[in-house]
C-alpha positions as CSV (number, residue, x, y, z in Angstrom):
1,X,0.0,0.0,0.0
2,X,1.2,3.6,-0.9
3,X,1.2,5.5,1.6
4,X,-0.6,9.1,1.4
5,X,1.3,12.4,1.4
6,X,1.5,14.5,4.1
7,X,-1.2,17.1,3.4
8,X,0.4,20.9,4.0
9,X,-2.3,22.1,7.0
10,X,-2.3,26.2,7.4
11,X,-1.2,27.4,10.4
12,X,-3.6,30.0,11.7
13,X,-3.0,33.5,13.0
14,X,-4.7,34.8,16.1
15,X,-5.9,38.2,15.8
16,X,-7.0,40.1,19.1
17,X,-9.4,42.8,18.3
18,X,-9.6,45.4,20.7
19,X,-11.2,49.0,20.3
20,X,-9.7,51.6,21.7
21,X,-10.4,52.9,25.1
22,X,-13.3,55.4,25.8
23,X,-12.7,58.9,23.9
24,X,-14.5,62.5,25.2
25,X,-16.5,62.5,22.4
26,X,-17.7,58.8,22.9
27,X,-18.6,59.3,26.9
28,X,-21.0,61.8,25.4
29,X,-21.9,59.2,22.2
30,X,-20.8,61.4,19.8
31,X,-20.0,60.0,16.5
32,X,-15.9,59.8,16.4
33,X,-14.9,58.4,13.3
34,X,-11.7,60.0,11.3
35,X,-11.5,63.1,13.9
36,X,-8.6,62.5,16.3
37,X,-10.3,62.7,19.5
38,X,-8.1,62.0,22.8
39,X,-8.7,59.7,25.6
40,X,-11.0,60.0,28.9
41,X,-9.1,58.9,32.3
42,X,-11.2,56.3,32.2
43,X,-9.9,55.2,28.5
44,X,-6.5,55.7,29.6
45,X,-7.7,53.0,32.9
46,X,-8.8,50.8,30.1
47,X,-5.5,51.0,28.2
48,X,-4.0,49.9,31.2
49,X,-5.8,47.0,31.7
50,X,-5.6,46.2,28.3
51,X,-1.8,46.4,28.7
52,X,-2.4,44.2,31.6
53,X,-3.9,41.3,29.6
54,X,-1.0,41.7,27.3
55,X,2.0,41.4,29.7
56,X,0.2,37.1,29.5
57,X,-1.4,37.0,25.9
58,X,2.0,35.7,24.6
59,X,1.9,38.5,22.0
60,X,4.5,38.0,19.0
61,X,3.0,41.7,17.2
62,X,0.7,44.7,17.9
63,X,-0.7,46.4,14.8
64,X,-2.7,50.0,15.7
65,X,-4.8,52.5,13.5
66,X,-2.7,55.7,13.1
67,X,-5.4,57.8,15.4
68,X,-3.6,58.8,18.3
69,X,-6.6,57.3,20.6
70,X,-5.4,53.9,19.3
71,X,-2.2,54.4,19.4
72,X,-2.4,55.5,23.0
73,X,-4.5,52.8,23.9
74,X,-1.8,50.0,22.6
75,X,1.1,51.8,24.6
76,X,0.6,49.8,27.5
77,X,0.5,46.8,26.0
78,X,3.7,47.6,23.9
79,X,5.1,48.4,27.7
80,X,4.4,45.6,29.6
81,X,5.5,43.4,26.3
82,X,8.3,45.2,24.7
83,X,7.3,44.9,21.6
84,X,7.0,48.0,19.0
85,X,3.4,48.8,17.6
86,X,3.0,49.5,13.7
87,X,0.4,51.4,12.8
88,X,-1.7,50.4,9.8
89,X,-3.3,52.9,7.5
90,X,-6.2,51.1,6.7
91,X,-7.2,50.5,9.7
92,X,-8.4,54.3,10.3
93,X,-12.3,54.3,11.6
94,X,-15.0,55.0,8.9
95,X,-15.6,58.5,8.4
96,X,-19.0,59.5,9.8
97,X,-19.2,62.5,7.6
98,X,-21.9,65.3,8.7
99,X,-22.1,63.2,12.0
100,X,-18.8,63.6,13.2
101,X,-19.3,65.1,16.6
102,X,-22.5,65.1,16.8
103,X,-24.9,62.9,18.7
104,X,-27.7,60.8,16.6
105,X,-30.2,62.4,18.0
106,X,-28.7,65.9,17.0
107,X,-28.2,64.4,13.6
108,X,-31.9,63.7,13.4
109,X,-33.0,66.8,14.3
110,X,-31.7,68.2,11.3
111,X,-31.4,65.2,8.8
112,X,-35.0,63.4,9.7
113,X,-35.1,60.8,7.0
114,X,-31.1,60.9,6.4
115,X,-31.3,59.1,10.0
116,X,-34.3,57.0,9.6
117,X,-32.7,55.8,6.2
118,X,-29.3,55.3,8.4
119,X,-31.2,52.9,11.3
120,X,-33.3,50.8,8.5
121,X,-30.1,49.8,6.6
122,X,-26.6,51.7,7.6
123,X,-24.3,50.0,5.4
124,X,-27.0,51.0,1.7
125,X,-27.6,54.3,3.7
126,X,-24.2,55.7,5.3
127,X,-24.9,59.0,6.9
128,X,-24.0,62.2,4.4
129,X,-20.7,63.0,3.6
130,X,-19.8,59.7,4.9
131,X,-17.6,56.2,3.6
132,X,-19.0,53.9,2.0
133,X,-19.5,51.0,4.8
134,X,-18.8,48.4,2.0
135,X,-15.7,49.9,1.1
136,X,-14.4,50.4,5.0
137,X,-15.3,46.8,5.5
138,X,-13.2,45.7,2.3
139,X,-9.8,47.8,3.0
140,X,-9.9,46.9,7.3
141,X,-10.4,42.7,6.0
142,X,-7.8,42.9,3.5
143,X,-5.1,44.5,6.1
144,X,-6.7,41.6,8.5
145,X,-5.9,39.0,6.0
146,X,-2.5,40.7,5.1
147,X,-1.4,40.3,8.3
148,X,-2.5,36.7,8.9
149,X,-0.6,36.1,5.6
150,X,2.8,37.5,6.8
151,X,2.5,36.4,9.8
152,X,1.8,32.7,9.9
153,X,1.0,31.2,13.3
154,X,1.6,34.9,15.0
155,X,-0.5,36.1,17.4
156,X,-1.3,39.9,17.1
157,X,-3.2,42.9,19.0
158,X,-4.7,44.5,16.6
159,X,-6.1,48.3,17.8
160,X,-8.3,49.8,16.4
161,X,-12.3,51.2,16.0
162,X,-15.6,50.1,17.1
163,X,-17.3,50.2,13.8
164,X,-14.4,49.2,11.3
165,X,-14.2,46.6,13.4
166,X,-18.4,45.3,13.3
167,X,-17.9,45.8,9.7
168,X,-15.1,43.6,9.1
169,X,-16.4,40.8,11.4
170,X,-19.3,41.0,9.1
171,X,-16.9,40.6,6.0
172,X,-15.0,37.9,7.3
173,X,-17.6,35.9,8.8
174,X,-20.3,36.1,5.8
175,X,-23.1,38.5,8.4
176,X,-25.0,40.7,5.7
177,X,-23.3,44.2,6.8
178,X,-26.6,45.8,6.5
179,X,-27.4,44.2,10.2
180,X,-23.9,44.9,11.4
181,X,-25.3,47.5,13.9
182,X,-28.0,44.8,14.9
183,X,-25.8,41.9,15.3
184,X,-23.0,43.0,16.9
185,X,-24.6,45.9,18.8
186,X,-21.0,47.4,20.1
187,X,-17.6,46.8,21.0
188,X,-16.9,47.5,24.7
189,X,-13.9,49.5,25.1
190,X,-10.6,47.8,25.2
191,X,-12.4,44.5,25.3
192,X,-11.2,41.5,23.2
193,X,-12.3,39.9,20.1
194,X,-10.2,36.5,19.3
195,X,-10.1,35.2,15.3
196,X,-8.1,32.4,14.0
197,X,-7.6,33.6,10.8
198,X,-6.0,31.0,7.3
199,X,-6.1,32.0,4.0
200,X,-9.2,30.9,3.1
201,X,-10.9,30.6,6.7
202,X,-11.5,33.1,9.2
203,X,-13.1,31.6,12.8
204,X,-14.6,33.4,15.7
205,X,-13.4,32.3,18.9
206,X,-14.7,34.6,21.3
207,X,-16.4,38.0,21.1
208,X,-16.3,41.2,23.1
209,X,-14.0,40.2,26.3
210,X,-13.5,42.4,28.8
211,X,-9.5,42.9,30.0
């Protein structure tokens, strides 16, 4: 009998997800999207206890958006692990457009239907001015899967934005974006989303952790 070949199995990367901590703007749940809007002390508490869970997450990478709230957010965990943070373009938050700093239901007061068309579907019905949710969703999974790629069997903090983020989890895991604000109803701050992410295959392990 011939014996079979030895079948080449991928070897998955483990992405952390973990949104930045709380922002001034967010405390008052203002939309923060490209604006660069600084931490709370409380985010900066959240930071450190996200730096906390790194010092034992056996890290190998961290991988930031370039807005300084992420950024801050992953210093402690660069601290406490000594490793350097890159920072990733396209992982930027969605730009919110007309909404940026300004409260929904300040939005609706002067946008009515631009905000009832927004809550029935937000990813065919972005608020004005806004990027295209289909489009954020494409360029944050294609970093994603760039960096499972180069970094075979790596596990990597990834920091970054509450939104990007539900829209690539949608991407990834096949969820119609247009119930992205539905289904995954909000990232807590600093918590921890785990993938195991192959070419071809991208699993959830566990969803919205708190540190």
């Amino acid at each position: 009998m011939t014996p079979h070949a030895p079948t080449d199995t991928p070897t998955p990367t483990t992405l952390f997800l973990s949104r930045h901590g709380e922002t001034v703007w967010h405390a008052e749940n203002r939309y923060a999207g490209i604006s660069d809007i600084d931490l709370t002390p409380l985010g900066a508490e959240q930071s450190e206890a996200l730096g906390s869970w790194a010092a034992d997450a056996r890290l190998d990478a961290i991988v930031t958006s370039p807005l300084s709230r992420a950024r801050r957010t992953a210093a402690p965990a660069a601290r406490t692990t000594g490793l350097r943070p890159a920072v990733e373009a396209a992982l930027t938050e969605i730009d919110f457009g007309i909404a940026e700093g300004r409260t929904l239901t300040e939005l609706e007061a002067s946008h009515p239907h631009e905000v009832e068309a927004f809550r029935r579907d937000p990813a065919a019905h972005p608020l004005p001015g806004g990027e295209d949710p289909e489009a954020a969703a494409t360029r944050g999974a294609t970093a994603l899967l760039r960096l499972a790629a180069t970094h075979p069997g790596d596990r990597i903090l990834v920091v970054a934005h509450n939104t990007l983020f539900r829209l690539v989890l949608c991407h990834l895991l096949s969820i119609p974006k247009t119930n992205y604000r539905r289904t995954l109803p909000g990232l807590r701050n600093c918590a921890v989303t785990e993938l195991r992410v192959t070419a071809d295959q991208t699993s959830l392990i566990s969803y919205n952790v708190p540190t």
